[in-house]
C-alpha positions in Angstrom: 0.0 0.0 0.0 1.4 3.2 -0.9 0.2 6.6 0.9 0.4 10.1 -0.6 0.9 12.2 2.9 4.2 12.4 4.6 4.5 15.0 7.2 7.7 14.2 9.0 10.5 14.3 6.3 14.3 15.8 7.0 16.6 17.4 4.6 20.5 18.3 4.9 19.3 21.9 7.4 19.3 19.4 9.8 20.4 15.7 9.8 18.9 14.5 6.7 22.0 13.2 4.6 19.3 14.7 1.0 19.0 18.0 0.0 15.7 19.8 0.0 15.7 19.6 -3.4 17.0 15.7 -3.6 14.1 15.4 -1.3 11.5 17.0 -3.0 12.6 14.8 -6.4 12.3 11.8 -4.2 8.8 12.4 -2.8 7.4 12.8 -6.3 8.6 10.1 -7.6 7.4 8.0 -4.6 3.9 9.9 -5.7 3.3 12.2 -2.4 1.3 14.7 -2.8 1.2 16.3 0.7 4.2 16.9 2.4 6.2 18.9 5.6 9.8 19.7 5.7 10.3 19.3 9.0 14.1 19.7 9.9 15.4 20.6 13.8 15.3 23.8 14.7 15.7 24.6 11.4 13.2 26.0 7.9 16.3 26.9 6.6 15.7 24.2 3.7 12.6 25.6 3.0 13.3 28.0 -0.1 15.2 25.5 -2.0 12.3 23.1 -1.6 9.8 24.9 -2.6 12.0 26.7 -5.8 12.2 22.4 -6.7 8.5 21.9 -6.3 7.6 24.7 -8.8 8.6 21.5 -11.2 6.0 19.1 -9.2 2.8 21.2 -9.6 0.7 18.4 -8.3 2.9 18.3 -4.8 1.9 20.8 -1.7 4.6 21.5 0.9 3.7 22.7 4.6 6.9 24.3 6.1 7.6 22.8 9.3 10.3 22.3 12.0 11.0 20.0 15.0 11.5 21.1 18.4 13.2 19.1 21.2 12.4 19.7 24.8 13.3 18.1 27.9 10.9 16.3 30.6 11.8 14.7 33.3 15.2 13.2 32.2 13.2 12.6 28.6 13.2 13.9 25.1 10.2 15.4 23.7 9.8 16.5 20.5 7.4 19.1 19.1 6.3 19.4 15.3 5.2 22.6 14.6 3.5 23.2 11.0 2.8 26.1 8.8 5.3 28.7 10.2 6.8 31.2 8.3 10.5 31.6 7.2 10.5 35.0 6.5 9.5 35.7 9.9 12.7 37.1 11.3 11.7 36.9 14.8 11.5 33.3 14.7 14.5 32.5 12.5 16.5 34.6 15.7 14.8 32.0 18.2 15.4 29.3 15.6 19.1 30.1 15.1 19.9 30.6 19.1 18.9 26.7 19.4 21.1 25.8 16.7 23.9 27.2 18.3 23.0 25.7 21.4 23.0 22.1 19.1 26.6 23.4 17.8 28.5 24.0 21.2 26.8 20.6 22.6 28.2 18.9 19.6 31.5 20.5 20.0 31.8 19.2 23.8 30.9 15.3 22.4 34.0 15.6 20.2 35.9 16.6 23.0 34.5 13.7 25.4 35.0 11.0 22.6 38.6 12.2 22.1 39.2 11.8 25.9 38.0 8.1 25.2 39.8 7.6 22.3 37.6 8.1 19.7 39.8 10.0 17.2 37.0 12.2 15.3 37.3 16.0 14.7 34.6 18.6 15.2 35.9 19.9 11.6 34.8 16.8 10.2 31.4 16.8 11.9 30.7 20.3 10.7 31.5 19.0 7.2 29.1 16.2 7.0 26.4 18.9 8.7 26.5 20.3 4.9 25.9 24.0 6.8 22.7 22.5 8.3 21.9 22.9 12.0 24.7 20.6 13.4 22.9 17.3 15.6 24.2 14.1 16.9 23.9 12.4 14.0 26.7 14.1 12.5 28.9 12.9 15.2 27.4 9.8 15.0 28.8 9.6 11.0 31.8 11.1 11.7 32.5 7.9 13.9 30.9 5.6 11.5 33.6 7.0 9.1 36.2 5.7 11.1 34.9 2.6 11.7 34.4 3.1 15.5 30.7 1.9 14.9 29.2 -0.1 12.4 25.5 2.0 12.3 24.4 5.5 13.6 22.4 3.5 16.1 25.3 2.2 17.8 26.6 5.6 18.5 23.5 6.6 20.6 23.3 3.3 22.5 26.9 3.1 23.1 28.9 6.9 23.3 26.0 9.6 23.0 22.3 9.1 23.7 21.6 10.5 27.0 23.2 8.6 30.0 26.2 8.0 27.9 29.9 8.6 28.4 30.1 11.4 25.9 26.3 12.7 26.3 26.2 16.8 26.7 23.0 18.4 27.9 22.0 21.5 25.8 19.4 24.6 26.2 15.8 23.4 25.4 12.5 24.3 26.8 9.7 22.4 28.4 7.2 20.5 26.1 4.5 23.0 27.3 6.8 25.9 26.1 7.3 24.5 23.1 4.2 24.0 22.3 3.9 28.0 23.1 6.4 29.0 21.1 5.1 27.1 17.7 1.5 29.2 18.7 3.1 32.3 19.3 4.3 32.3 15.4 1.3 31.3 14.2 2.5 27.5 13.6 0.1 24.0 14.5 1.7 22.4 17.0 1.8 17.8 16.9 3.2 15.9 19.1 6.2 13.6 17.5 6.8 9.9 17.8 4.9 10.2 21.8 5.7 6.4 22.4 9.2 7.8 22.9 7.7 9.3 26.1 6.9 6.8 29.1 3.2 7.9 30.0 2.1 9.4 26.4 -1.5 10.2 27.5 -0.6 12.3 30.7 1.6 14.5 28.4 -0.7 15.1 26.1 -3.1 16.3 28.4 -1.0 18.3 29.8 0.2 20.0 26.0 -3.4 20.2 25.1 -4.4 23.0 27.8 -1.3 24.6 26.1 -2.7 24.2 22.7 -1.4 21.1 21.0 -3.6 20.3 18.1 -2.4 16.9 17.1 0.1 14.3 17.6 1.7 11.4 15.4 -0.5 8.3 15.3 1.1 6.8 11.7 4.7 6.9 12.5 7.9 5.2 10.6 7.2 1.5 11.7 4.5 1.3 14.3 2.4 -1.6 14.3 -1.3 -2.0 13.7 -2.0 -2.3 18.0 -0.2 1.0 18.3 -1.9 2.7 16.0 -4.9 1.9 17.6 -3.7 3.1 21.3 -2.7 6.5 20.0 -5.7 6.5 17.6 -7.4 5.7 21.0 -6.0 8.8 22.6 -6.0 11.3 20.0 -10.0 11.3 19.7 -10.3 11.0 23.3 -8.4 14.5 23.4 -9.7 16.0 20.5 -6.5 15.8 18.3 -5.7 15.5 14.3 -4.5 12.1 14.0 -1.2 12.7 11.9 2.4 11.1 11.1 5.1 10.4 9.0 8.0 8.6 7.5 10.4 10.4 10.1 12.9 10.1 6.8 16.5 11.0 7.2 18.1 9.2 4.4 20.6 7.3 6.8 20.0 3.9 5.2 19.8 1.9 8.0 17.7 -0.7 9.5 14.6 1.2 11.3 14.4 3.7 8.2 11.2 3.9 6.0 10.9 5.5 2.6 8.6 8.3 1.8 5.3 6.8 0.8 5.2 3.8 2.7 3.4 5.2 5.7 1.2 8.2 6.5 -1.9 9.3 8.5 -5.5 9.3 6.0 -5.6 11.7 3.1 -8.4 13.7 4.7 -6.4 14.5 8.1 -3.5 15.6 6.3 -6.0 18.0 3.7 -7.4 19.2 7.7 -4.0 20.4 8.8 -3.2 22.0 5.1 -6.4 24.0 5.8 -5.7 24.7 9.2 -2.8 27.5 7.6 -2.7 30.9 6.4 -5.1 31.3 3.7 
């Protein structure tokens, strides 16, 4: 079964190893038709995607971004939809959590060199292409070396958090982030909330704060999953969305654009939930 909505996709802004563009060619040939960009703390790849998709007429892209906060010794992460790139305000807010991304990637070089681990933060900001710098790139920048033999070994092993070469940046509280995307005029969706131990009590907490959806069809969940968050999403009101969650990483967990996605007509609700 192929689906036509994709609203979780990455591009090289962030840690997606395609361009917007490569990205945009990629999702039309895989026959979407509704997509977001939705890089970290980042619509810095928006332009180029949307000069590419002047050549795929029958393609509609929702600018988005991807917000990490921090929950009781957790990772949430935000999606917020339909904000505006021009909108210098935010690109300042955008870019001070970048930097905060680039000095916490700076100090994992430093801790993996005190282990050993013989990467340079000039080769990290390399592979980050001039995106907004994330742990990924460290984690290729090992992979290169042979240190690992897939991103995912990096994060279990050296960087996720509780690991030897873990650093703690800025980042708000899932309630604040859902603020901020409002404050800009964005649609704020809760991302992949199985990553989060008790996904039900956070959402009724974001949804005083103005959440309006969360991810329900995400990268590989299975059919009893999708029914639990199905479950919770209607019982709080919320569009029932997802994604591919596509970084071009090539490696085991990913999914390809087009092979998962929430219904046509919840995706057509969120488009119309934008600026007119």
């Amino acid at each position: 079964m192929s689906f036509t909505v994709d609203l979780h996709l990455h591009t090289t802004a962030s840690d997606g190893t395609r361009t917007p563009k490569e990205l945009v060619k990629l999702l039309s040939q895989n026959g979407l038709k509704l997509v977001a960009i939705t890089d970290h703390d980042s619509l810095e790849g928006i332009p180029e995607a949307k000069r590419e998709l002047a050549y795929h007429p029958d393609m509609t892209l929702i600018p988005g971004v991807e917000i990490s906060a921090d929950m009781d010794e957790s990772e949430v992460h935000v999606l917020g939809y339909h904000l505006n790139e021009d909108d210098a305000e935010l690109q300042k807010v955008l870019a001070h959590f970048r930097k905060g991304r680039e000095g916490r990637g700076e100090q994992m070089v430093q801790k993996l060199n005190e282990m050993g681990i013989a990467i340079t933060w000039e080769r990290v900001v390399d592979l980050a292409q001039g995106g907004a710098i994330a742990r990924p790139h460290v984690a290729r920048a090992m992979l290169e070396k042979g240190y690992i033999t897939e991103l995912k070994e990096a994060f279990d092993k050296y960087i996720g958090r509780g690991g030897p070469a873990y650093v703690r940046r800025e980042k708000m509280s899932p309630e604040e982030s859902v603020e901020l995307i409002r404050k800009f005029g964005g649609i704020p969706v809760l991302a992949h909330p199985t990553y989060t131990k008790d996904p039900e009590s956070l959402v009724a907490s974001l949804v005083t704060k103005g959440l309006a959806g969360m991810e329900v069809y995400y990268k590989n969940y299975n059919e009893e999953t999708v029914q639990s968050l199905l479950a919770i999403s209607q019982r709080h009101g919320l569009l029932a969305l997802g994604g591919s969650d596509y970084h071009a990483n090539y490696e085991g967990d990913e999914v390809e654009p087009g092979l998962v996605g929430p219904p046509v007509e919840n995706g057509q609700r969120l488009l119309e939930m934008g600026p007119r």
